[in-house]
N, C-alpha and C positions, 0 to 999 in steps of 0.2 A: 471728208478726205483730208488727212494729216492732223485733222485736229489735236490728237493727241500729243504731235511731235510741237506743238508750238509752247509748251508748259515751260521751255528753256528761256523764251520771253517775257519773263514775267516782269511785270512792273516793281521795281526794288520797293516803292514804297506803297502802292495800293495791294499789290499781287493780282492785278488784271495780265490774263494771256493774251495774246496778240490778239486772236480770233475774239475774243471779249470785247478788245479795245477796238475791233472795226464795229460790231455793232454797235459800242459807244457813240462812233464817231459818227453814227447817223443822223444825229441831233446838232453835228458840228455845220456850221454854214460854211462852205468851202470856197476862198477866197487868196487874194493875195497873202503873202505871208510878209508879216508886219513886225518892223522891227522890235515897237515895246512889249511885245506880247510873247518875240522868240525864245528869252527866257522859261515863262511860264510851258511854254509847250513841252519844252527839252526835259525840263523837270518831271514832268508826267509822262511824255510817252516811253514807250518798253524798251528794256536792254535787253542786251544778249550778248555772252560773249564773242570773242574773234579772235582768230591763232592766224598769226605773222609765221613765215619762215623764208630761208633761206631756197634758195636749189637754184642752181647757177644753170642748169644744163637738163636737156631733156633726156639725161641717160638713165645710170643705176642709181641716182642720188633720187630720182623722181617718185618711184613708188614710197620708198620707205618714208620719202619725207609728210606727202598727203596723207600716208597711210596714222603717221605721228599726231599731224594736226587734226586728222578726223576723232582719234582718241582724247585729244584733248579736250574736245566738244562733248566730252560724253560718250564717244563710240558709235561706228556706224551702223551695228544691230539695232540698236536704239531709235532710229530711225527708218529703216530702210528691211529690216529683216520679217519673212514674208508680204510682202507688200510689192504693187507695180509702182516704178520709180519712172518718171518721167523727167528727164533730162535735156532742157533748152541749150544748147550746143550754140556759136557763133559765127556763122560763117557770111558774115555781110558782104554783100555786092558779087560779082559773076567772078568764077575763079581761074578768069583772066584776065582781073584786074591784082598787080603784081607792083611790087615796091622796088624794081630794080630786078634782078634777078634773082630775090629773097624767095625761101620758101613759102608759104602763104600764114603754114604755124608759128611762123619767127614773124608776122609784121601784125596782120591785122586779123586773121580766124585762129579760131581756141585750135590749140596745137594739139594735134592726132594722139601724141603719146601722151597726154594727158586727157585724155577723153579717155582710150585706154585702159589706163591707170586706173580711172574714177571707176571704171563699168567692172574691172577688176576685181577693186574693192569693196563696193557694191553688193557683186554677185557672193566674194569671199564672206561678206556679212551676213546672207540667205535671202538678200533682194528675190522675191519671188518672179518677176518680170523687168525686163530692162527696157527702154524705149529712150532711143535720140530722137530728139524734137528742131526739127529746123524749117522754118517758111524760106526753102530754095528760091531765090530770085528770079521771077517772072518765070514760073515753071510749074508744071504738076510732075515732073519727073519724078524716080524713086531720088532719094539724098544718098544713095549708093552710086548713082552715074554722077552724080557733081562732085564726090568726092572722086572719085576715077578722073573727072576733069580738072580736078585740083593738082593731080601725080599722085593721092593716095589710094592706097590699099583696102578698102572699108572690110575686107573680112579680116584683117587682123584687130579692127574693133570689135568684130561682130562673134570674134575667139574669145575675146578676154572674159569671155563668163558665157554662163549658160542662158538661153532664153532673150538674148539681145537684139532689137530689133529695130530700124529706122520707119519714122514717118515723114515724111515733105507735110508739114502743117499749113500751106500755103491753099490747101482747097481741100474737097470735102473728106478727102484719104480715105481709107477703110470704110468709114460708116454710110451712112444711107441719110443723115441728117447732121445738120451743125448745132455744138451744144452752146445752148446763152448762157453766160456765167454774168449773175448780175455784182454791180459794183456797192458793198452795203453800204456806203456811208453817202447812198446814191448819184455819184460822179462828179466829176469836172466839167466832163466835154460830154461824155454819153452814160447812162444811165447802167448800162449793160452792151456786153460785145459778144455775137457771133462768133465762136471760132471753131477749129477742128477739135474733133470728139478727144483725142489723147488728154487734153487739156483739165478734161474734167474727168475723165475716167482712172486716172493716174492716184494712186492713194499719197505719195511725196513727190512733188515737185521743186526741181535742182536747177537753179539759173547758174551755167558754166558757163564764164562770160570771159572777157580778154581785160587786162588793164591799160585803159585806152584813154586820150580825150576825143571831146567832140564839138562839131563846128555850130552847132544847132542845139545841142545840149549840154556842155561845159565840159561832161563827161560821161562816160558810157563803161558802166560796171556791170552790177548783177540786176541794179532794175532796169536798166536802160537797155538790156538783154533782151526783156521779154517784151519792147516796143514789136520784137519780131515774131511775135505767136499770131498776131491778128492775120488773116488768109486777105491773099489779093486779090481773092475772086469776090469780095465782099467791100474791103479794104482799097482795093488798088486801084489803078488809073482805069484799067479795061473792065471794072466791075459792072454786071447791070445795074440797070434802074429801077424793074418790080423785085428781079428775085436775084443769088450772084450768078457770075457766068460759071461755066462750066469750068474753063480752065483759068488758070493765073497770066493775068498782064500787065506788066508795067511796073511802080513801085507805089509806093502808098503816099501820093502826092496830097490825096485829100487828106491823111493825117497830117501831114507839115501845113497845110495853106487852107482848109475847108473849104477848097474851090466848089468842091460839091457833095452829095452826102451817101450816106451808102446805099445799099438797092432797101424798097420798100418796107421789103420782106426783115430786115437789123434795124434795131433800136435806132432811132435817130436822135441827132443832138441835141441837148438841151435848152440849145442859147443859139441859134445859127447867127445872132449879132454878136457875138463875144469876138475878141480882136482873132483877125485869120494867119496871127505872126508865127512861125513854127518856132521861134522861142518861146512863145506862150502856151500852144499847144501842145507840142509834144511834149514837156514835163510832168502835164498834167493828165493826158494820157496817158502816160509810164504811170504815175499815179492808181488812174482808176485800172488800170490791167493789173496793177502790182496787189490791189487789195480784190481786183475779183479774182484770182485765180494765185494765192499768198505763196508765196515763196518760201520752203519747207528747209533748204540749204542751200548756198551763196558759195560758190569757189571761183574765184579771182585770180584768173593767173598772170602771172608779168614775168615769166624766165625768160623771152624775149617780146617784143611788141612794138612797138613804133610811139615816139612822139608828134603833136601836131595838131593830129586828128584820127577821126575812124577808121579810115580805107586809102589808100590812094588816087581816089577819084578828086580828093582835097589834093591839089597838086602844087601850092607853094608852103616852105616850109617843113613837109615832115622827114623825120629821122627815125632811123631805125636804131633802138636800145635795148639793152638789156640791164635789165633790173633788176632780175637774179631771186623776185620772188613771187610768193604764195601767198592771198589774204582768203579767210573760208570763215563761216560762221551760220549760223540758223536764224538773222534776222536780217534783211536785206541795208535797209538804212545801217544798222548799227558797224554792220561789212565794209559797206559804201560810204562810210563816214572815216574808216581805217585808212580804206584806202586814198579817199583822197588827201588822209593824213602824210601817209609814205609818200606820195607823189609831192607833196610841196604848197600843196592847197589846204584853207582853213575849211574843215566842214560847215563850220556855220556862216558861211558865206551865203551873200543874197544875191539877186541883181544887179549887174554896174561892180561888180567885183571879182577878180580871177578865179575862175574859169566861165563865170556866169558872166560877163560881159554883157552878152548880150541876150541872156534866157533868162528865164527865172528856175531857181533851185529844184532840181527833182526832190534832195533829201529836204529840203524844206516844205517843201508839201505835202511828202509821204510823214514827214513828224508833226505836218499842221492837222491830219485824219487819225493820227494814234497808231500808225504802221511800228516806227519805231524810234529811238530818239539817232541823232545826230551828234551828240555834247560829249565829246570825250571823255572828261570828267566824270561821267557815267557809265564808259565802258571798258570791260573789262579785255585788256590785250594782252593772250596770252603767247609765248614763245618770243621771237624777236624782239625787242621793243621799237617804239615806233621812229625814235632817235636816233634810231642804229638800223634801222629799213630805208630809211627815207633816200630813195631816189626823186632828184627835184626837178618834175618834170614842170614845176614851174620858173625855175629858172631857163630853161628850155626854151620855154614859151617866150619868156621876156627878150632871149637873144632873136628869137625869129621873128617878134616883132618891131626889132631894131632893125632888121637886115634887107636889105634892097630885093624885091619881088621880081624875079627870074621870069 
């Protein structure tokens, strides 16, 4: 599934494709990521390019401008034409949780007209099948009634091209059994993960993610996106214990803290001693979901989004901005390394260093397995430059953690 679409990753200097350099990385021992060695990593694992743009507003400036940086990629036919497109959507926490009286597209979930947009474009390129992918919060509902809970509209999504469809990923949806996507470079935390069928049934896979930080994970782009494909009925607080429950409960507490582990029937952990800090684990979990189920193309949106943190539910400190852009590319690290450029953060940052205070690096993990690299210097950034993008959302950070706790 996409394998062909990852040949834009090529290694500049071996010519390993991504899907190459995970089975490489099976022989890799997966561990902390070490500073004398960060070098050597950056150097070998896969580039890919990444298009910066402008778009101040979700109006008429919107299409044509995604529609620019997808061609700058190569074109979306290229990708996506005859083919089912499965498309990881953001919409964290219940959608009435609310940043003031902000719309929910303007703070913290990917903004409607840019979903939109994308399905659009998509379908304009001869996407055979379209599908949004979302694990609704403690729900098996359709993701048409929580956008309806949101104040949207979901069949003006569901217009913007032909064959457009929602699944709530969050439990067994459509199918009659859950697909195990194993992790090749055989995991961090779990070896392989349960989840809903679209996952693997999908020929390209799109993490549409928000440009966000985060309290637990430094930041939350396009891999920290698909933390949200794992079903809570497997995953989640109310999961069973031989096989999962029927419906979705609670949040995915055992992901952050390993208080316990999933029902019998899913892989279980590796290491049930490895530390239960949810800065330890969840990066490393984004990790193994990011290589079992690879990420085909990356769209980062920031036309507006909040500083801070993730959601509103982080209640001292965040603000709501606009940043006025667009980062997208076909290799997730290589994306996610733009982006935390424009934001004001070094990508090769480790632990004990802004944003990663208190986690350890996602990009640094997913470049310690051969995902992709992280090193600037190695990637190629087309449209904006990154001097001229840069919203400093860490200077942001530095005032709010100056500032007296309300």
């Amino acid at each position: 599934m996409g394998n062909d679409l990852t040949g834009v990753a090529l290694d500049v200097q071996a010519g390993y494709t991504r899907r190459e350099w995970l089975a490489r990385a099976a022989t890799i021992v997966p561990g902390a990521c070490l500073a004398a060695s960060s070098a050597g990593r950056a150097a070998a694992a896969p580039t890919a390019p990444v298009a910066v743009a402008r778009c101040r507003t979700y109006g008429p400036e919107l299409l044509p401008t995604l529609d620019r940086m997808f061609d700058q990629l190569g074109g979306l036919a290229r990708i996506v034409k005859g083919r089912t497109v499965g498309i990881k959507i953001n919409l964290t926490g219940m959608p009435s949780y609310r940043v003031g009286y902000l719309p929910l597209g303007h703070t913290h979930y990917t903004n409607p007209e840019v979903i939109a947009a994308t399905v659009h474009l998509m379908g304009r390129a001869g996407a055979r099948r379209i599908r949004l992918l979302e694990s609704c919060w403690s729900t098996a509902d359709p993701v048409e009634e929580y956008l309806l809970q949101a104040g949207w509209e979901p069949r003006d999504i569901l217009r913007a091209s032909r064959n457009v469809e929602f699944e709530n990923t969050n439990c067994l949806g459509k199918s009659r059994t859950y697909s195990r996507l194993v992790v090749p470079f055989g995991g961090y935390i779990f070896p392989a993960y349960d989840l809903n069928h679209s996952y693997e049934d999908c020929d390209v896979f799109v993490s549409l993610a928000k440009l966000k930080e985060h309290a637990s994970a430094g930041v939350t782009l396009s891999m920290k996106n698909c933390f949200g494909i794992t079903p809570a009925t497997i995953y989640g607080t109310g999961a069973g214990e031989d096989e999962p429950s029927e419906l979705p409960r609670g949040g995915r507490t055992m992901m952050h803290t390993g208080y316990r582990q999933p029902p019998r029937s899913a892989p279980q952990e590796k290491d049930p001693k490895s530390p239960r800090q949810d800065g330890y684990r969840i990066p490393r979990i984004i990790v193994d979901l990011v290589s079992a189920r690879p990420v085909d193309l990356a769209v980062v949106e920031g036309v507006k989004t909040i500083a801070g943190a993730e959601g509103p539910w982080i209640t001292h400190g965040i603000a709501p901005t606009s940043p006025g852009l667009i980062v997208a590319g076909t290799n997730p690290v290589t994306t996610d390394a733009v982006c935390m450029a424009v934001m004001g953060y070094d990508p090769m940052a480790d632990r004990g260093t802004a944003p990663f205070e208190t986690c350890d690096s996602t990009l640094c993990l997913a470049e310690d397995v051969g995902i992709g690299t992280r090193d600037l210097s190695r990637i190629e950034v087309i449209g904006v430059p990154i001097k001229e993008a840069l919203f400093d959302f860490a200077a942001i950070r530095r005032q709010r953690l100056l500032s007296p706790s309300r």
